[in-house]
TIRO-2110 file (N, C-alpha, C; in Angstrom, 1 decimal):
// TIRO-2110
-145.0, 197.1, 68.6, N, 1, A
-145.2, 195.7, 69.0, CA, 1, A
-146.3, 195.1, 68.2, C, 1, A
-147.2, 195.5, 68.2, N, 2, A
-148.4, 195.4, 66.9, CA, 2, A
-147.9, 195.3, 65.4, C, 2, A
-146.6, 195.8, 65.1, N, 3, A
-146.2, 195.5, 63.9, CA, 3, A
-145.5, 193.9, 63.7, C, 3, A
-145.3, 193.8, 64.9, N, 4, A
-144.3, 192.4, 65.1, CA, 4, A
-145.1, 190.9, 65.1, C, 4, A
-146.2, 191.4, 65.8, N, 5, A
-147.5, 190.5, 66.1, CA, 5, A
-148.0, 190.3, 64.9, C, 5, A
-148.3, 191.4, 63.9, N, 6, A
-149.2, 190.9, 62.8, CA, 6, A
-148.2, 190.1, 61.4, C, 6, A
-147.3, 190.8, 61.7, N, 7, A
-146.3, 190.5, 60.4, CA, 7, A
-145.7, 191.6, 60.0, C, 7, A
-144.6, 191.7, 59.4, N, 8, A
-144.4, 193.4, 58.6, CA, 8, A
-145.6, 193.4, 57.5, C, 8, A
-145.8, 194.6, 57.2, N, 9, A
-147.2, 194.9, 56.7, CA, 9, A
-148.1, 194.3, 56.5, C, 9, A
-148.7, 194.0, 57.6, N, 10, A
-149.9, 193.3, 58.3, CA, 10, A
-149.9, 191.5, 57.5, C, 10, A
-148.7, 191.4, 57.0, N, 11, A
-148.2, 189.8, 56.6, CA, 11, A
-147.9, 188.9, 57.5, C, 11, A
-148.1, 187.5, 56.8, N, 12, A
-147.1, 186.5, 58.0, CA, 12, A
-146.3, 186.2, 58.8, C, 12, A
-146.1, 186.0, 60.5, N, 13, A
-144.9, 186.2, 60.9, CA, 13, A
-144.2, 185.0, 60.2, C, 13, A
-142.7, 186.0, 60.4, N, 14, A
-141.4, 184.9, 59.8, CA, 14, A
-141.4, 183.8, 60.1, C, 14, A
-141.9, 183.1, 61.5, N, 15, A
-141.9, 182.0, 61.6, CA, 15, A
-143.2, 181.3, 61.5, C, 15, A
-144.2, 181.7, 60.8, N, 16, A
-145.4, 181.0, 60.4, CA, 16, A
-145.0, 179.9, 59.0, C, 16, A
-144.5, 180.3, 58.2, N, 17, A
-144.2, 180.1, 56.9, CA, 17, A
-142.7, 179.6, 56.7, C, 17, A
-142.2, 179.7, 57.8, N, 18, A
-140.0, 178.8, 57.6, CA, 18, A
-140.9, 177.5, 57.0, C, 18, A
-141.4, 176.8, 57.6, N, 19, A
-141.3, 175.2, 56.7, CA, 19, A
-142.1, 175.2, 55.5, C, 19, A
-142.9, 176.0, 55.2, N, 20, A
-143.2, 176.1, 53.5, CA, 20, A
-141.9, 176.6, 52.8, C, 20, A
-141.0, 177.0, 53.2, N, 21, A
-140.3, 178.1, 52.7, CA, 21, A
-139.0, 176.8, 52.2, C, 21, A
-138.6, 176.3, 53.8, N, 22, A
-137.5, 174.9, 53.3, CA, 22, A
-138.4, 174.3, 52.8, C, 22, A
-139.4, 173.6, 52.8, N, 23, A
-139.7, 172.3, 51.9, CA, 23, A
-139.6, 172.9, 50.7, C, 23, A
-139.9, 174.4, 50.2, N, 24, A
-140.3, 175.3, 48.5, CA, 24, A
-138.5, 174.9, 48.8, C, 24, A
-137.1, 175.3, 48.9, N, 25, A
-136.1, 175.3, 48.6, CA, 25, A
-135.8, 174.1, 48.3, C, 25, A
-135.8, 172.8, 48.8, N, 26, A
-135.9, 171.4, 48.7, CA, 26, A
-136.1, 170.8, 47.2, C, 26, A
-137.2, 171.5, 46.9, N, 27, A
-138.3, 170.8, 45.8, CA, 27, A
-137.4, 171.7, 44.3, C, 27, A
-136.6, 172.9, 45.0, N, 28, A
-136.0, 173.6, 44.1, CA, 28, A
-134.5, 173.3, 43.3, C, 28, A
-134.2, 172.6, 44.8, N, 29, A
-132.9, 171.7, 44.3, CA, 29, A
-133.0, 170.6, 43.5, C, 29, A
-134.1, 169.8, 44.2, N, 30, A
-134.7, 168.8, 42.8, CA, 30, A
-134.5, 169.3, 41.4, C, 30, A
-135.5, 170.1, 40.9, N, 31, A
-135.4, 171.1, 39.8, CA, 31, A
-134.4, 171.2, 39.4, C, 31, A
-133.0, 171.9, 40.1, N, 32, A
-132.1, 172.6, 39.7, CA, 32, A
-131.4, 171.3, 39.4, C, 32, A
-131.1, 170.3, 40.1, N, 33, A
-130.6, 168.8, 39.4, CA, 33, A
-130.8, 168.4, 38.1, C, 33, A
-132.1, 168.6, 38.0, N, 34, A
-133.0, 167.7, 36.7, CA, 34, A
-132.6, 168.7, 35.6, C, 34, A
-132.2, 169.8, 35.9, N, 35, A
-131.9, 170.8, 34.8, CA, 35, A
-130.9, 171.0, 34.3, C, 35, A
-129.8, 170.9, 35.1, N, 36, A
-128.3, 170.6, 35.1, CA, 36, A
-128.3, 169.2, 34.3, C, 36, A
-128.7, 168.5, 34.5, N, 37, A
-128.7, 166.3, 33.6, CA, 37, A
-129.2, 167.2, 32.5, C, 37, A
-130.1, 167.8, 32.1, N, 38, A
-131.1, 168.0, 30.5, CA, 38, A
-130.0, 169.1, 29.8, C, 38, A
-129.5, 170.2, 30.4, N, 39, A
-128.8, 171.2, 29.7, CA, 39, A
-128.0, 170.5, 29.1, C, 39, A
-128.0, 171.0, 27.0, N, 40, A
-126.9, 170.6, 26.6, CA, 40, A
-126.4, 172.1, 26.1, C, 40, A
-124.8, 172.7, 26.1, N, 41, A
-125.0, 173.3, 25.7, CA, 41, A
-124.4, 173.1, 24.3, C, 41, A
-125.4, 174.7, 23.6, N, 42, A
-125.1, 174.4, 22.5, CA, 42, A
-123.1, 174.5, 21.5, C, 42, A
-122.6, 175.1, 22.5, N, 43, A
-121.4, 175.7, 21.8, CA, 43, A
-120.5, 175.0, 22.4, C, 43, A
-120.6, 173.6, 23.3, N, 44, A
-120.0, 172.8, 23.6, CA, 44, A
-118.8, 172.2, 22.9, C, 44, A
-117.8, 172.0, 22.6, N, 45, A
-116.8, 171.4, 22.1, CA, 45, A
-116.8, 169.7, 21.8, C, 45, A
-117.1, 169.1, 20.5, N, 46, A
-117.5, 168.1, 20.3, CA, 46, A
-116.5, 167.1, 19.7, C, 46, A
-115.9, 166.1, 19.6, N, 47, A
-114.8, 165.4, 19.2, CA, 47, A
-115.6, 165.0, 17.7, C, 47, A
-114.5, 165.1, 16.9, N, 48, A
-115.1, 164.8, 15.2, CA, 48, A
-114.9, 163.9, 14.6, C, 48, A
-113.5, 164.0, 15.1, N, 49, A
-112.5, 162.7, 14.8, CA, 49, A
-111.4, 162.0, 16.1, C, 49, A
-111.4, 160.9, 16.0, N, 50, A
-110.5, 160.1, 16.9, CA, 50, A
-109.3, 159.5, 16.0, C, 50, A
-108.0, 159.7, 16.6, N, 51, A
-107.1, 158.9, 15.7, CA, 51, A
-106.5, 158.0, 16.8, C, 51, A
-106.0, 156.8, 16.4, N, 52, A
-104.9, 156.2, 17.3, CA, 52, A
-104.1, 155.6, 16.7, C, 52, A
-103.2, 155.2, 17.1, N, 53, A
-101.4, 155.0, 16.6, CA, 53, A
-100.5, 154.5, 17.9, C, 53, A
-100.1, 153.3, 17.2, N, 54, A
-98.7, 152.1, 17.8, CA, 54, A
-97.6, 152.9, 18.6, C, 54, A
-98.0, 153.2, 20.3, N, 55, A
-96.7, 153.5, 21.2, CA, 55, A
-96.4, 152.8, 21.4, C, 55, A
-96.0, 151.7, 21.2, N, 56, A
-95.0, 150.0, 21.8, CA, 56, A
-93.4, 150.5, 21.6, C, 56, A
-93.1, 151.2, 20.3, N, 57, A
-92.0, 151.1, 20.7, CA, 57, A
-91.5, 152.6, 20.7, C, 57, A
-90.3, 152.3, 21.6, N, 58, A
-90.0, 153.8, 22.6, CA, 58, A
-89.0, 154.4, 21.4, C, 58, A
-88.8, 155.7, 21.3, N, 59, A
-88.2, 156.7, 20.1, CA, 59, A
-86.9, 157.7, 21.1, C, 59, A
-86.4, 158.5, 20.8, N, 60, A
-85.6, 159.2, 21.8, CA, 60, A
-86.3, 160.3, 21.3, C, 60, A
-85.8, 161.8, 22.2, N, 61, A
-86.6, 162.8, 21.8, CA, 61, A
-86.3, 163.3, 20.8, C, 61, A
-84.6, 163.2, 20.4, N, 62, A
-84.2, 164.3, 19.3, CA, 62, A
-84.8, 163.1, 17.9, C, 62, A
-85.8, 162.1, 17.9, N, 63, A
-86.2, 161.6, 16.6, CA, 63, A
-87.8, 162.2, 17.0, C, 63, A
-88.3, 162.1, 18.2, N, 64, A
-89.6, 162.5, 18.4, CA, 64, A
-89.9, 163.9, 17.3, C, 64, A
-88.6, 164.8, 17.5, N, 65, A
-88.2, 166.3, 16.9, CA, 65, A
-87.9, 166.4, 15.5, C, 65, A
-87.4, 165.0, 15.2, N, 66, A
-87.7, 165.4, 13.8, CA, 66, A
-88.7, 164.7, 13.2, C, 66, A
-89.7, 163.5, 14.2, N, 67, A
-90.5, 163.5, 13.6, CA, 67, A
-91.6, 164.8, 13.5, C, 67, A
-91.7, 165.8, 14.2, N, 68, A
-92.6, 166.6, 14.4, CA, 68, A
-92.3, 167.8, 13.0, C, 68, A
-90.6, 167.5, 12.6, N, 69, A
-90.7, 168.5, 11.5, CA, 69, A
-91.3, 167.7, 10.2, C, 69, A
-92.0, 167.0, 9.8, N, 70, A
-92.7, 166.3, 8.8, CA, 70, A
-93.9, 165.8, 9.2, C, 70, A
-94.5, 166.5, 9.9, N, 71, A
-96.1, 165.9, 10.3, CA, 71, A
-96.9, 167.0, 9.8, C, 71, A
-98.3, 167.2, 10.0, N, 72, A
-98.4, 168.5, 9.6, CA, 72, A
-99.6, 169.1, 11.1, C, 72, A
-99.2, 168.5, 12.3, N, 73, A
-99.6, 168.9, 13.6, CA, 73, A
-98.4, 170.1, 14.1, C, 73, A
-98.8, 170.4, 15.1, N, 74, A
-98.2, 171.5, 16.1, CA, 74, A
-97.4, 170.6, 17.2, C, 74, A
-97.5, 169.1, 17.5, N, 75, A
-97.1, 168.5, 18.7, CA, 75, A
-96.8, 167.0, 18.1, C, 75, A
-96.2, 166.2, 18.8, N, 76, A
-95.9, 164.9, 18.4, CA, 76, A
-96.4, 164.4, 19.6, C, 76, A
-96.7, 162.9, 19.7, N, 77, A
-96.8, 162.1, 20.7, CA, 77, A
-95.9, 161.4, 20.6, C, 77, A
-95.3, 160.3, 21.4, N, 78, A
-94.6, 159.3, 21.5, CA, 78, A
-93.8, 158.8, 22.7, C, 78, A
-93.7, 157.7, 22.8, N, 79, A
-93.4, 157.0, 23.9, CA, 79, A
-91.6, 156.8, 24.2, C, 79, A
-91.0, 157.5, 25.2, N, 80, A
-90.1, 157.9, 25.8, CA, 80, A
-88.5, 156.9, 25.6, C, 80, A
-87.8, 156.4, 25.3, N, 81, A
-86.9, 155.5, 25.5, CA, 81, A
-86.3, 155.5, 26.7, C, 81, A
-85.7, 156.7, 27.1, N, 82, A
-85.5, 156.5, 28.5, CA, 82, A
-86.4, 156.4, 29.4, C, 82, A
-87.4, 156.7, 29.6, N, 83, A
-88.4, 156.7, 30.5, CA, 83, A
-89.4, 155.7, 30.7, C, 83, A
-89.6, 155.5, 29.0, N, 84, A
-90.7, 154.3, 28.9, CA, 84, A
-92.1, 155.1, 28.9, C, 84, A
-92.3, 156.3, 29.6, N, 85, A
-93.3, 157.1, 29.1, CA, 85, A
-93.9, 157.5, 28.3, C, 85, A
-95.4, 158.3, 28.2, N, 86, A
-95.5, 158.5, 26.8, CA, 86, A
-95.5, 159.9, 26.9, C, 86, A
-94.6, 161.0, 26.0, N, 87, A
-94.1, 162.1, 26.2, CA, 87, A
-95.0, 162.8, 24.7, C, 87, A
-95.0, 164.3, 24.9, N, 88, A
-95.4, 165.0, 23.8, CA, 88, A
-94.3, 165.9, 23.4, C, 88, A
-93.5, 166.4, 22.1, N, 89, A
-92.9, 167.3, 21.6, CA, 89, A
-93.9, 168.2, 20.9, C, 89, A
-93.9, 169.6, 20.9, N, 90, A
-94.7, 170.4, 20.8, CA, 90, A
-94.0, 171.8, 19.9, C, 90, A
-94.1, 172.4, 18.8, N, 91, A
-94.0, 173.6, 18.1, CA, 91, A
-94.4, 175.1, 19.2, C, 91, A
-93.3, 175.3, 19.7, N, 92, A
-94.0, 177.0, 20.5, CA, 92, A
-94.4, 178.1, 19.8, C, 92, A
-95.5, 178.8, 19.8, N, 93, A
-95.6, 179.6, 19.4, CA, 93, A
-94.2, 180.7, 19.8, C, 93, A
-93.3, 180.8, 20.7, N, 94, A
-92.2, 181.6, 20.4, CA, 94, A
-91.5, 181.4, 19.8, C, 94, A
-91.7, 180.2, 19.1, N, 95, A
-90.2, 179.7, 18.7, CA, 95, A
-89.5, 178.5, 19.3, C, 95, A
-88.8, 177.3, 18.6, N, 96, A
-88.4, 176.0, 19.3, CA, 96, A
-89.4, 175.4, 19.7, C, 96, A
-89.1, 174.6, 20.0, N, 97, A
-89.8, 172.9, 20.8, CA, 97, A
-90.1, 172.8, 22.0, C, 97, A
-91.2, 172.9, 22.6, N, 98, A
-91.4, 172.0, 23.9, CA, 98, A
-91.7, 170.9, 24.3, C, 98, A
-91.7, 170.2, 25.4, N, 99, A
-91.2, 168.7, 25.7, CA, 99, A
-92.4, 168.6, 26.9, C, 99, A
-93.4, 168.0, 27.0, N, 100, A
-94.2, 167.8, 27.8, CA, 100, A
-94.3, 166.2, 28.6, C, 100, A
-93.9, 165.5, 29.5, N, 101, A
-93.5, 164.5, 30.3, CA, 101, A
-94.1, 164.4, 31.5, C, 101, A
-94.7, 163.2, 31.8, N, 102, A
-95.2, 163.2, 33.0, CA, 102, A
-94.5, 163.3, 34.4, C, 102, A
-94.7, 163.3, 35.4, N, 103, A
-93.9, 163.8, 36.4, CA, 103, A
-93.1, 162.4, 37.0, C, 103, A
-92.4, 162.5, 37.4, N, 104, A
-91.4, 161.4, 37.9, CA, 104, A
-92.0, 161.0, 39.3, C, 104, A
END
C-alpha cells in the first residue's frame, strides 16, 4: 500500500499528473496539424503538362478505336454519341481495347 501512496517507484500518483498529460496531448495535435499543412513530399507526383481538346461533338466508339490506332497514347478520350458522355478507349496490356464509361 505504500507503493500505491507514493507512486510506482516512489513517482507521481497517476492521477496527480492526468491534466498535464491531456493538456501535453492537446498541444501535440496542434503540432501534428501544423506538420501535416508544411510536409511536402519530396517524391510526390507533379503534373508537367496539361492538354485540352474540343468534346462538343459526340464520335461512336468503333471511330473513338480507330482514332486511338493513330495517336501515340495508350487511351483515347471522347465524348459518347449514344450516351452523350465522355467515355475513354484504352490499349490493354493483354491485348484489345478497353471501354471505360461512366455508370448509368
Amino acid at each position: 500500500k505504500e507503493r500505491r501512496l507514493d507512486g510506482y517507484h516512489g513517482g507521481p500518483n497517476m492521477g496527480e499528473n492526468l491534466a498535464d498529460v491531456l493538456n501535453g496531448l492537446d498541444a501535440n495535435d496542434d503540432a501534428t496539424e501544423d506538420e501535416e499543412e508544411s510536409f511536402i513530399d519530396p517524391e510526390q507526383a507533379v503534373v508537367t503538362k496539361v492538354k485540352s481538346f474540343d468534346l462538343s461533338t459526340p464520335i461512336s466508339i468503333k471511330e473513338a478505336i480507330f482514332a486511338l490506332d493513330y495517336i501515340d497514347h495508350d487511351f483515347y478520350v471522347f465524348r459518347d454519341e449514344d450516351s452523350n458522355e465522355v467515355s475513354v478507349v484504352y490499349k490493354r496490356n493483354a491485348g484489345g481495347v478497353g471501354l471505360i464509361q461512366p455508370e448509368q
